[in-house]
C-alpha positions in Angstrom: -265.0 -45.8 -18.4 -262.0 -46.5 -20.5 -259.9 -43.5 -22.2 -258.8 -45.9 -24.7 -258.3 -44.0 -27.9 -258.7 -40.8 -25.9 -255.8 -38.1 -25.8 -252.8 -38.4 -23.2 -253.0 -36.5 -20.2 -250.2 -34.8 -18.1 -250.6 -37.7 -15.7 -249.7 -40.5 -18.4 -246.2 -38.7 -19.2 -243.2 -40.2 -18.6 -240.9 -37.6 -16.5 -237.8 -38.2 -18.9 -235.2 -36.5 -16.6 -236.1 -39.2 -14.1 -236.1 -42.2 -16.3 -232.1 -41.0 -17.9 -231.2 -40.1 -14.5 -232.4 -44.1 -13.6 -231.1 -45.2 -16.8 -226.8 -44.0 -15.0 -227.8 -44.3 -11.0 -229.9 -47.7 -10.7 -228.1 -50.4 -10.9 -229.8 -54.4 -11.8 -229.6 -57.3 -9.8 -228.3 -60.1 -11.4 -230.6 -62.6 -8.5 -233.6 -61.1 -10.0 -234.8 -62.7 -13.3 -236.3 -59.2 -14.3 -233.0 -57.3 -13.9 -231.0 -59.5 -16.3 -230.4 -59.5 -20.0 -232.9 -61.4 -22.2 -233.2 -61.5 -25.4 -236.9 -61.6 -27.0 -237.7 -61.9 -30.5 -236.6 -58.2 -30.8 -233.6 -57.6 -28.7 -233.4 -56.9 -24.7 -235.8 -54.8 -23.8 -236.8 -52.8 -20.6 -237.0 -49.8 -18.4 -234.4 -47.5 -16.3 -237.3 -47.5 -13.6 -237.7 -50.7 -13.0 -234.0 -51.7 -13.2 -234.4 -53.4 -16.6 -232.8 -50.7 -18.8 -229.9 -49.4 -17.2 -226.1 -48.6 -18.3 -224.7 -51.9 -16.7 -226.9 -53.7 -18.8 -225.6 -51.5 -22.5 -222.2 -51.7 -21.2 -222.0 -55.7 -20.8 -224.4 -56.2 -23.7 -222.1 -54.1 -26.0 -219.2 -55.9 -24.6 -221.1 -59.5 -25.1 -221.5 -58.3 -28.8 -217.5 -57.6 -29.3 -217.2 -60.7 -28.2 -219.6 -62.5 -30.2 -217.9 -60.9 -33.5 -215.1 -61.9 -32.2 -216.0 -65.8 -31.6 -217.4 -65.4 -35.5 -214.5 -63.6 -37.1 -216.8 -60.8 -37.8 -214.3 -57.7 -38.3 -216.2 -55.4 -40.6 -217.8 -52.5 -39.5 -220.7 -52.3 -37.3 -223.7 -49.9 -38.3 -225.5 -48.1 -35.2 -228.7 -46.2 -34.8 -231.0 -45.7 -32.6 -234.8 -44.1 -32.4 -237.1 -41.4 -30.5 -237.3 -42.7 -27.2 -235.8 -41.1 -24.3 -233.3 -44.2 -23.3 -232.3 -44.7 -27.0 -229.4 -41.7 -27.3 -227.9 -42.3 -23.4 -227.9 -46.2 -24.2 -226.0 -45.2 -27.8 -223.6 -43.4 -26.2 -223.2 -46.7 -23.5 -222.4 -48.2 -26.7 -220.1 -46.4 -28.3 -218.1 -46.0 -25.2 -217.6 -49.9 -25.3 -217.4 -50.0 -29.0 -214.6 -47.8 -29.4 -213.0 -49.1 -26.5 -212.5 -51.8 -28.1 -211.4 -50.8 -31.7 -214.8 -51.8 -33.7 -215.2 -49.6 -37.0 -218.2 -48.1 -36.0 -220.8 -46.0 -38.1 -223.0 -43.4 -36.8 -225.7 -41.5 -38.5 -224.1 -38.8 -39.9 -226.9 -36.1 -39.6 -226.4 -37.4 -36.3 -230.4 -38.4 -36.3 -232.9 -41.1 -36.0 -232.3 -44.2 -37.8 -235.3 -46.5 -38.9 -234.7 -50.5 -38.2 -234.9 -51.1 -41.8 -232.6 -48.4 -42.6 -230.2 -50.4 -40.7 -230.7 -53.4 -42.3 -230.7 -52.0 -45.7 -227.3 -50.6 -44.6 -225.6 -53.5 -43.6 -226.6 -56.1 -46.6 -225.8 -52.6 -49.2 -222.0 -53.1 -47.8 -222.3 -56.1 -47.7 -223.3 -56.8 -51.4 -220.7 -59.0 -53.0 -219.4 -60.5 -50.4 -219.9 -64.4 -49.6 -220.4 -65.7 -46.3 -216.8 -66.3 -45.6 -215.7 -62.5 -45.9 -214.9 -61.8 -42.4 -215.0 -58.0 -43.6 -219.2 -58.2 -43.4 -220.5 -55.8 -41.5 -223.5 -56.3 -38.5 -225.5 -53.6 -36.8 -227.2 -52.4 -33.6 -230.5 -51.0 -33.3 -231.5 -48.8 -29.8 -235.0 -49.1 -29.8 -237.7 -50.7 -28.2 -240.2 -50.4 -31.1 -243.5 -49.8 -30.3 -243.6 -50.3 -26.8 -244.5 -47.0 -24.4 -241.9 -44.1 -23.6 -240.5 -45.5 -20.1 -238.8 -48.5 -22.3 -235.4 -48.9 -23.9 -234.4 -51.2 -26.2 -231.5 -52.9 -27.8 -231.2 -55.3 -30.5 -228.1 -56.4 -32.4 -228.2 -57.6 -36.8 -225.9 -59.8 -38.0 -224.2 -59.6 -41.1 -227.5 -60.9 -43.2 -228.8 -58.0 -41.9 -231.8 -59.4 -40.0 -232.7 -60.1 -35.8 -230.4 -62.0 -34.5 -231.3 -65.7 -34.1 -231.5 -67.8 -30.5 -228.1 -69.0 -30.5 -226.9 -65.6 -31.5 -228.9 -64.2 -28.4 -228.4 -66.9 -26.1 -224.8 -66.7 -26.3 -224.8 -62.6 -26.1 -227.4 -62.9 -23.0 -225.5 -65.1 -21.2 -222.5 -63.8 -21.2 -223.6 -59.9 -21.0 -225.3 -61.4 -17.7 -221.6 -62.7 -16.6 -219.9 -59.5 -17.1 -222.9 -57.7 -14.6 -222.2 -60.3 -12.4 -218.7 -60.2 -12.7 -218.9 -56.7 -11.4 -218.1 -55.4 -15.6 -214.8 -57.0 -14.9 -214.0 -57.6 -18.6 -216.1 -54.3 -20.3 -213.6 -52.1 -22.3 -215.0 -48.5 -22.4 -214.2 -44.8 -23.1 -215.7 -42.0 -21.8 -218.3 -40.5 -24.5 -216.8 -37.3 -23.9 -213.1 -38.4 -24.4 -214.1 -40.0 -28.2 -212.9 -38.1 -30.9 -215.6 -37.4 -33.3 -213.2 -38.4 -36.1 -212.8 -41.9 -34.6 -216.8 -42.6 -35.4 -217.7 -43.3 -39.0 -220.0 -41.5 -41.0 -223.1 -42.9 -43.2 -226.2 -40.7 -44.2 -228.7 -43.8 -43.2 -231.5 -41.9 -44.6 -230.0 -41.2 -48.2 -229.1 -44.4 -48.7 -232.5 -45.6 -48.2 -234.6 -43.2 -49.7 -232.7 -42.5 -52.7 -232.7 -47.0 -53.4 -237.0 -46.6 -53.2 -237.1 -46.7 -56.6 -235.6 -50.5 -56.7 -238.4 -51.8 -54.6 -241.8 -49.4 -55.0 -243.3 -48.2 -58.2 -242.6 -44.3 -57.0 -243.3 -42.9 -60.9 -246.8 -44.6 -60.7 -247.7 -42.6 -57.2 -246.7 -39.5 -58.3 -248.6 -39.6 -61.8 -251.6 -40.5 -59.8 -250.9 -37.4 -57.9 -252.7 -40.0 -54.6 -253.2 -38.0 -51.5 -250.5 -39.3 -49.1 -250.2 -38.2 -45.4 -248.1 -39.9 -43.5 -247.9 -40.2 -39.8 -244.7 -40.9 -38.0 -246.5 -41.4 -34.5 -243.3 -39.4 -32.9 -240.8 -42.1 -34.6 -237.3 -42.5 -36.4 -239.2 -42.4 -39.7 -240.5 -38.6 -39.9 -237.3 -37.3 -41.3 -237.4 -40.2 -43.9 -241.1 -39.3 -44.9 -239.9 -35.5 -45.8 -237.5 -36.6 -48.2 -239.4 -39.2 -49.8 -241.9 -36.8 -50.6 -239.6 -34.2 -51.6 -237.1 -36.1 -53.6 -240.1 -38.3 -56.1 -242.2 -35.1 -56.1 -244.6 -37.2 -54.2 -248.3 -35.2 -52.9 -247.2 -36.4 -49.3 -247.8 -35.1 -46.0 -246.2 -35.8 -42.7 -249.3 -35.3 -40.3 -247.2 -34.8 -37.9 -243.7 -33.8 -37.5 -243.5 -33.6 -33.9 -240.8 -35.9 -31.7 -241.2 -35.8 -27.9 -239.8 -38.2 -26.2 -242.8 -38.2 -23.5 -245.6 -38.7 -26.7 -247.7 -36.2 -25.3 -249.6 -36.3 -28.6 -250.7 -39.8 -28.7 -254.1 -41.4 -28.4 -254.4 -44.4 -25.6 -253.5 -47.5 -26.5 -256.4 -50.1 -25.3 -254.9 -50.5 -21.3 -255.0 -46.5 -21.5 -250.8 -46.8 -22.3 -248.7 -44.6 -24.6 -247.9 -47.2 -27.1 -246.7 -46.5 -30.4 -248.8 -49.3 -32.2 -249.6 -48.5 -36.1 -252.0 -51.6 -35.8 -253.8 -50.9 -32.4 -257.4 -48.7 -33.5 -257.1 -46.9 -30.0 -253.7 -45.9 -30.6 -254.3 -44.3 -34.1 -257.4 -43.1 -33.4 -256.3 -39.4 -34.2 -255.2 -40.9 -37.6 -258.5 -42.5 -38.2 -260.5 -39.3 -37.7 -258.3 -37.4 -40.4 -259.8 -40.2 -42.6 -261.3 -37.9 -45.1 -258.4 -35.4 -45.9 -256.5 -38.0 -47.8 -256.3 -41.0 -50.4 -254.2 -43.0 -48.3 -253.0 -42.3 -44.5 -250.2 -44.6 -42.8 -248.7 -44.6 -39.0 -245.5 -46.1 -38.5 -244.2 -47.1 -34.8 -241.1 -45.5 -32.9 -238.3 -47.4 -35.4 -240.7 -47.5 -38.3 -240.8 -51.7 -38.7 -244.5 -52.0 -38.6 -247.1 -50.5 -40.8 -250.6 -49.1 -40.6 -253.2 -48.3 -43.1 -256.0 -46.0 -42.9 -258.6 -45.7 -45.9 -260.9 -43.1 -46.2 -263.6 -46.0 -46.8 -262.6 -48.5 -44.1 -260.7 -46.7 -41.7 -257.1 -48.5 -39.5 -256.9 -52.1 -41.9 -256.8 -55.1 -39.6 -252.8 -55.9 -40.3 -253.9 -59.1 -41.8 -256.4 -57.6 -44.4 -253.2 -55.7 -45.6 -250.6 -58.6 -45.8 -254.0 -60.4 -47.7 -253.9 -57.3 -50.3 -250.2 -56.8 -50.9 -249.4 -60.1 -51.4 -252.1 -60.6 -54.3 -251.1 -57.4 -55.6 -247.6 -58.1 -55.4 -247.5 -61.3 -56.9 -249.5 -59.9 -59.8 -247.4 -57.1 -60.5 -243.7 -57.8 -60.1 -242.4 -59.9 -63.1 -238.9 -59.6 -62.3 -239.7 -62.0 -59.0 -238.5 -65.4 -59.3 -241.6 -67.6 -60.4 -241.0 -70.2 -57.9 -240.3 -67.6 -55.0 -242.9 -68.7 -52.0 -244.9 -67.0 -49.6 -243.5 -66.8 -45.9 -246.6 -65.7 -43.0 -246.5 -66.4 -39.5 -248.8 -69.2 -38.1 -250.5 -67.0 -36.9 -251.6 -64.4 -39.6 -254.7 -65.2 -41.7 -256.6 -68.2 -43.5 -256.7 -65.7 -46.5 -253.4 -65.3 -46.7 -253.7 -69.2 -47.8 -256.2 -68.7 -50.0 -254.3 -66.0 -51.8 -251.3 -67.9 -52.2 -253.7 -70.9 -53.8 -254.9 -68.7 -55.8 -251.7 -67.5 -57.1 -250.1 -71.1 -57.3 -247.3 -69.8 -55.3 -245.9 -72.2 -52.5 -246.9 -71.0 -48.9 -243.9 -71.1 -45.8 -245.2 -71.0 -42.7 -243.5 -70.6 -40.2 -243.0 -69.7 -36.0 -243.7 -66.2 -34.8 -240.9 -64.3 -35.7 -239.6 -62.4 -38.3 -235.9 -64.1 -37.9 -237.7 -67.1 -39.7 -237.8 -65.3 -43.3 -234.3 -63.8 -43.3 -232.7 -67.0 -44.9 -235.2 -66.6 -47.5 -235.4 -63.2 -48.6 -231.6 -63.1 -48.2 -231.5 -66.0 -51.6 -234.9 -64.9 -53.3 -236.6 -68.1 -52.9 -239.2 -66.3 -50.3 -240.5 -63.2 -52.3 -242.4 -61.7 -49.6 -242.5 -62.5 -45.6 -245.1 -61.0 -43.1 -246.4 -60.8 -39.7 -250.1 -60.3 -38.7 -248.2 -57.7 -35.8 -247.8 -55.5 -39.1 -244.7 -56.7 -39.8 -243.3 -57.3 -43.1 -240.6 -56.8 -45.8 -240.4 -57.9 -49.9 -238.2 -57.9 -52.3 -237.1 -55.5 -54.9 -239.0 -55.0 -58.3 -235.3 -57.1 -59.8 -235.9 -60.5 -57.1 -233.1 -59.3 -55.1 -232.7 -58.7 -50.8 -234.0 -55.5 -50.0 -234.2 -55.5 -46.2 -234.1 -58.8 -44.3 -236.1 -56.7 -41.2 -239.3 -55.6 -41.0 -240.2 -52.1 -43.2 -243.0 -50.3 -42.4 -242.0 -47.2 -44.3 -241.7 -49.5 -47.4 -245.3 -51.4 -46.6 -246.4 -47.6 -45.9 -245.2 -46.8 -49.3 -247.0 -50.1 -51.1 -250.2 -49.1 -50.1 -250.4 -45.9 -51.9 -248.7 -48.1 -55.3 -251.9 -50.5 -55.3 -254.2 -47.4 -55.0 -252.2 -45.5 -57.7 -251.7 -48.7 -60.1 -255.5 -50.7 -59.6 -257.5 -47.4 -58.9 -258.5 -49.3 -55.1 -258.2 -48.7 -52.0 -256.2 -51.5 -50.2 -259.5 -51.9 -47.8 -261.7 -52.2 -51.2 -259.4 -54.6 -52.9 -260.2 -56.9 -49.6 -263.9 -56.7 -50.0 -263.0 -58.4 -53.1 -261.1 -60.9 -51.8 -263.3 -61.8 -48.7 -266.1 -61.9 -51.0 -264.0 -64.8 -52.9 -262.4 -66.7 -49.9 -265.0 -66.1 -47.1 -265.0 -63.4 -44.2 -262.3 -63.7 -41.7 -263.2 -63.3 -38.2 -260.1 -62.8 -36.3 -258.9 -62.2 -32.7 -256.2 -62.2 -30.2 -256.9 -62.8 -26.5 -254.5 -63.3 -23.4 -255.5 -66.2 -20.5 -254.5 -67.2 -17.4 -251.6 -69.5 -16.9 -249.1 -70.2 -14.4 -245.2 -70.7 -15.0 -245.5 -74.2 -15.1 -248.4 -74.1 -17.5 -246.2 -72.3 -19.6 -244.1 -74.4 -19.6 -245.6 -77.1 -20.5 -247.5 -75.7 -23.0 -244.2 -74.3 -24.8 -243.3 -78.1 -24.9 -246.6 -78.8 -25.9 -246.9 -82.2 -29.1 -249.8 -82.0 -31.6 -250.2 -85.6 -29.9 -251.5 -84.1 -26.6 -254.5 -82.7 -28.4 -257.2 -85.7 -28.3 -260.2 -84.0 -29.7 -261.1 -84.6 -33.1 -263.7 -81.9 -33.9 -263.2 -77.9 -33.3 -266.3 -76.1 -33.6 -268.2 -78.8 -35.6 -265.6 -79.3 -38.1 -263.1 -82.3 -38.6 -260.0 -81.3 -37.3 -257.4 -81.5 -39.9 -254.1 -80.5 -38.5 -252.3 -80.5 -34.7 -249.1 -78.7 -34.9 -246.6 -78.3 -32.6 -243.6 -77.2 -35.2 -244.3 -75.3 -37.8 -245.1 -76.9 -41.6 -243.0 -74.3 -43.7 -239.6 -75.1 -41.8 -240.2 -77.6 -39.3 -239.1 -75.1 -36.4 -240.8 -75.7 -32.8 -243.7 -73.0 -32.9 -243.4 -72.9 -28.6 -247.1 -73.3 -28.3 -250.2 -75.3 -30.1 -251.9 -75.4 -33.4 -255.0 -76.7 -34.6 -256.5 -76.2 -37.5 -259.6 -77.0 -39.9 -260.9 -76.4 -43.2 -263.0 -73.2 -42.0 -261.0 -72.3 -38.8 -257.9 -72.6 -36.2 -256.4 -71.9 -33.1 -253.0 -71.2 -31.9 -251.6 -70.9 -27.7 -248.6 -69.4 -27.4 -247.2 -68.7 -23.8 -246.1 -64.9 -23.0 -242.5 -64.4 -22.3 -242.9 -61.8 -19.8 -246.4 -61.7 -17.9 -248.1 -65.0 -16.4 -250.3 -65.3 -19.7 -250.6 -67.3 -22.7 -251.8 -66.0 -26.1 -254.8 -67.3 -27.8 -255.2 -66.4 -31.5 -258.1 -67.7 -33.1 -260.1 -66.9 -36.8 -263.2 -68.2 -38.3 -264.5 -67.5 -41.8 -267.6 -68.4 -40.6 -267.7 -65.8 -39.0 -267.8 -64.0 -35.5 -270.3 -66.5 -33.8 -267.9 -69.4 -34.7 -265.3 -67.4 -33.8 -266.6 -67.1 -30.7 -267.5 -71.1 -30.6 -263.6 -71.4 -31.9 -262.5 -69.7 -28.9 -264.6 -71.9 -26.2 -263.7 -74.8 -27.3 -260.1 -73.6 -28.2 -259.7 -73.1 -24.2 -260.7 -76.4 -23.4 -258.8 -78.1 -25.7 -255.6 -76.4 -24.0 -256.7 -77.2 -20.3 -257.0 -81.0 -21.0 -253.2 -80.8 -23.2 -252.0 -79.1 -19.9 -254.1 -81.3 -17.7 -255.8 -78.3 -15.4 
């Protein structure tokens, strides 16, 4: 029997001592693919036990990042923070040892805390207001965390000066050459010991002030605390429960943090659906505790370890499917900021919801799709002509009530926040307003499944042309799209498309497990889902030729 949603038990902890004692004694190998740096769509991630997250690998990384400032003429200062898990505070030291070393202006939390991802990014594009793309003074950032995945993992991601991820040239270069200083010996890594750094020689910035006290740019914060909404707020053991206590406190909000606990082992969480810690605001299993509080507020919300993804839990519905949400708070977004430019589009992933489409018809606004990854909407949020981009992993960011950048990462304290605006403003629950709009567009059936699939087949399906795809029906409609790049920017999508008036399908190969990912969604509901999927299986054997 699965214990899925079921508390953690002594044997599912993490012995933390061993996993920072790995973190400084193990050392990689550069021979085995698994041991080097690599760069996924959120930064190089890993564990001290299994030799993927170890000091060799901050120390060249850092280094790898002096060096990419350097080959950019990026000389302003660099903004570093890092969240709750156990690797995150010895890998931020690694890094400041190499930082320093190497005379980078660096700035540190100066409550010497946790610091959210999109506190970071609103950080680095607040100093760098005013200044144009040529000012080699712009700062960039680091981020330790390995977001939601379990408490074994480190993780370590690098913003540029727009404030976003990192694109693939940006990680390509760092990744290959952290992985020639590692197997260079470190020849080439400049470091000081942590404890030979003056304190004075790190700079100081109160992350958390400067983002809570901007809220009332981007979120209607009067309208939530006339409505005196019932708020509690759940930082699943992440960098965000400090943030929630202020926010509260500071806009006289009736807001309570569920549950103020950090431990790095996250003793306190429900299983995720393998029967993992993971700290997924989307996953039902893992919120499960969350969802069974229910009934003691207006409005609950989970955030994950570095608070860039967002869940919402109504008292009438329960944990919101991540796509019903991005469905809601783009209508209601769209609706209710007049200072947003009127021409600003909508950006979604290809792989978020049919509804989101028919919302943005609806609206008349233009619709950007685009690859998985949230690196595609940073160009557009950065100028205003994308007003809102999200992910169906509960990803998302907008921009403030004036049509300027807030953050060009994901926020999930801000979606967090913009769920108990629409209840305080239209009188709904999020979950109610998308009864509304499923009753308009159609019911969306959605899922997510992993299959089978050798390297090769990976490979080939990552190369994959709309061309390969010879059927002409999918699930006894006219198929009206094969995609292999992506309509909103043209960018290779790594994977398969296909789409109809009713339905679609997208394969996506895994980056680290012998998988590839099938997303599907039906309005016609969960038998043609179903049908979706069959067929949707076929159609990628005969593209791969297996």
């Amino acid at each position: 029997m699965s214990r899925a949603g079921q508390p953690a038990e002594a044997s599912d902890l993490v012995d933390v001592d061993a996993l920072i004692g790995a973190y400084y004694d193990l050392k990689p190998d550069p021979s085995v693919a698994a041991q080097r740096v690599a760069f996924g769509t959120s930064g190089h991630r890993g564990s001290s036990l299994s030799r993927s997250f170890n000091e060799d690998h901050i120390l060249a990384t850092t280094q790898a990042i002096v060096d990419y400032r350097a080959a950019q003429g990026i000389t302003g200062p660099l903004f570093l923070g890092r969240d709750t898990h156990g690797l995150s505070l010895p890998a931020e030291h690694t890094a400041i040892e190499v930082l320093v070393a190497n005379g980078v202006d660096v700035r540190v939390d100066s409550r010497d805390s946790w610091v959210p991802t999109p506190a970071l990014s609103h950080a680095i594009l607040t100093y760098n207001k005013g200044r144009d793309e040529s000012d080699a003074g712009r700062a960039d950032g680091i981020v330790v965390t390995p977001s939601h995945n379990p408490p074994r993992d480190g993780g370590f991601k690098y913003n540029p000066p727009h404030g976003g991820p990192a694109d693939t040239d940006a990680t390509g270069w760092i990744a290959d050459r952290a992985n020639a200083l590692i197997e260079a010996g470190l020849e080439g890594v400049r470091r000081i010991r942590h404890a030979d750094i003056d304190d004075a020689t790190l700079g100081q910035y109160d992350f958390r002030e400067g983002y809570v006290a901007d809220l009332a740019s981007i979120i209607d914060v009067e309208a939530i605390a006339r409505s005196g909404v019932r708020i509690g707020a759940d930082p699943l053991g992440g960098a965000s429960v400090e943030y929630w206590a202020l926010i509260g406190e500071r806009y006289g909000l009736d807001l309570t943090v569920v549950n103020p606990e950090v431990d790095p082992t996250w003793r306190f969480m429900t299983l995720d659906w393998d029967e993992k810690i993971r700290m997924d605001p989307s996953s039902p299993s893992a919120m499960a505790a969350l969802v069974a509080r229910r009934d003691e507020f207006d409005i609950l919300t989970g955030n994950d370890a570095d608070a860039d993804r967002h869940g919402i839990v109504t008292p009438d519905a329960g944990l919101m499917n991540p796509n019903h949400f991005l469905a809601v708070a783009i209508d209601y977004l769209y609706r209710h900021r007049e200072g947003w430019p009127q021409d600003a589009a909508i950006g979604k992933t290809l792989v978020s919801s049919m509804i989101i489409d028919r919302v943005a018809a609806s609206l008349g606004r233009t619709l950007l799709e685009v690859p998985v990854g949230f690196k595609w909407f940073v160009p557009g949020l950065l100028d205003g002509s994308v007003a809102f981009g999200g992910e169906e992993s509960a990803g998302a960011s907008f921009l403030r009530k004036d049509g300027t950048v807030w953050t060009t990462d994901k926020d999930g304290i801000l979606l967090c926040l913009l769920a108990a605006e629409i209840l305080a403003v239209t009188g709904k629950t999020p979950s109610q307003r998308y009864a509304e709009l499923e009753a308009e567009f159609g019911a969306s059936a959605y899922q997510r499944v992993d299959a089978p699939a050798s390297p090769e087949q990976k490979a080939a399906l990552s190369k994959l042309s709309g061309d390969a795809v010879s059927a002409s029906e999918l699930a006894g409609d006219p198929v009206t799209a094969k995609l292999s790049h992506a309509p909103g920017n043209g960018a290779a999508i790594g994977g398969l498309k296909v789409q109809t008036e009713h339905a679609w399908f997208a394969a996506r190969p895994s980056g680290t497990e012998d998988v590839y990912k099938l997303y599907a969604e039906s309005l016609k509901g969960p038998e043609h889902l179903a049908q979706v999927q069959e067929e949707a299986r076929k159609v990628v054997a005969a593209a791969l030729g297996s």
